[in-house]
Each structure stands twice: as C-alpha cells, then as structure tokens.
C-alpha positions in Angstrom: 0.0 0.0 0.0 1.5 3.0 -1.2 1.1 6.0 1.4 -0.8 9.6 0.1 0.6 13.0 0.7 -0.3 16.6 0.9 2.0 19.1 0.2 2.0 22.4 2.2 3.8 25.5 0.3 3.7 28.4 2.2 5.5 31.8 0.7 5.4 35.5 0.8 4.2 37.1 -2.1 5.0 40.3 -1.6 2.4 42.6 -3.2 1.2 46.0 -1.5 -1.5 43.8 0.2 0.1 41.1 1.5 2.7 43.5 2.7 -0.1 46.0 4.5 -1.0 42.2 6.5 2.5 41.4 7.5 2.7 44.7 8.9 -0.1 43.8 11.3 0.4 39.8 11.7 4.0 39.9 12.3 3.8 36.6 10.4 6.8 35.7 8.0 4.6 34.3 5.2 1.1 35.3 4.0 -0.1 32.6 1.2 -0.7 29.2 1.3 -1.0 26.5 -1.7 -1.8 22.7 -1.3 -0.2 19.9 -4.0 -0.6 16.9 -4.1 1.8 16.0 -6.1 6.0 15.6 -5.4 6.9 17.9 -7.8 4.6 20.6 -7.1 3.9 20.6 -10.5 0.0 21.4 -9.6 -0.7 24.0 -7.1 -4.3 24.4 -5.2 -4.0 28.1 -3.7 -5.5 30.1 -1.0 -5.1 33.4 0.2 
C-alpha cells in the first residue's frame, strides 16, 4: 500500500497587500497552496 501526501507550500508574495498584513500579523509568510503531487507541479491556492 503505497502512502498519500499533501503538500503544504507556504510563501510571501509580496504585493502591496500582503505586505499592509505582514505589517499587522507579524507573520513571516502570508499565502498558502496545497499539492498533491512531489513535484509541485500542480498547485491548489489560498489566500
């Protein structure tokens, strides 16, 4: 039986908005995607 991931990417993005949150949050990244996939090669996004 071959075991399933799920890929958690967090990053920064670093537009005006994102930066106007960080500001407040204090948080070091802002975005988050899901894959489930090893290669990341398809990315489900939230924001």
């Amino acid at each position: 039986m071959q075991g399933k991931y799920i890929y958690i990417l967090l990053t920064d993005t670093g537009t005006l908005f994102t930066k106007s949150i960080k500001k407040y949050t204090k948080a070091p990244y802002n975005h988050a995607s899901i894959s489930f996939d090893r290669d990341l090669n398809e990315l489900y996004s939230f924001n």
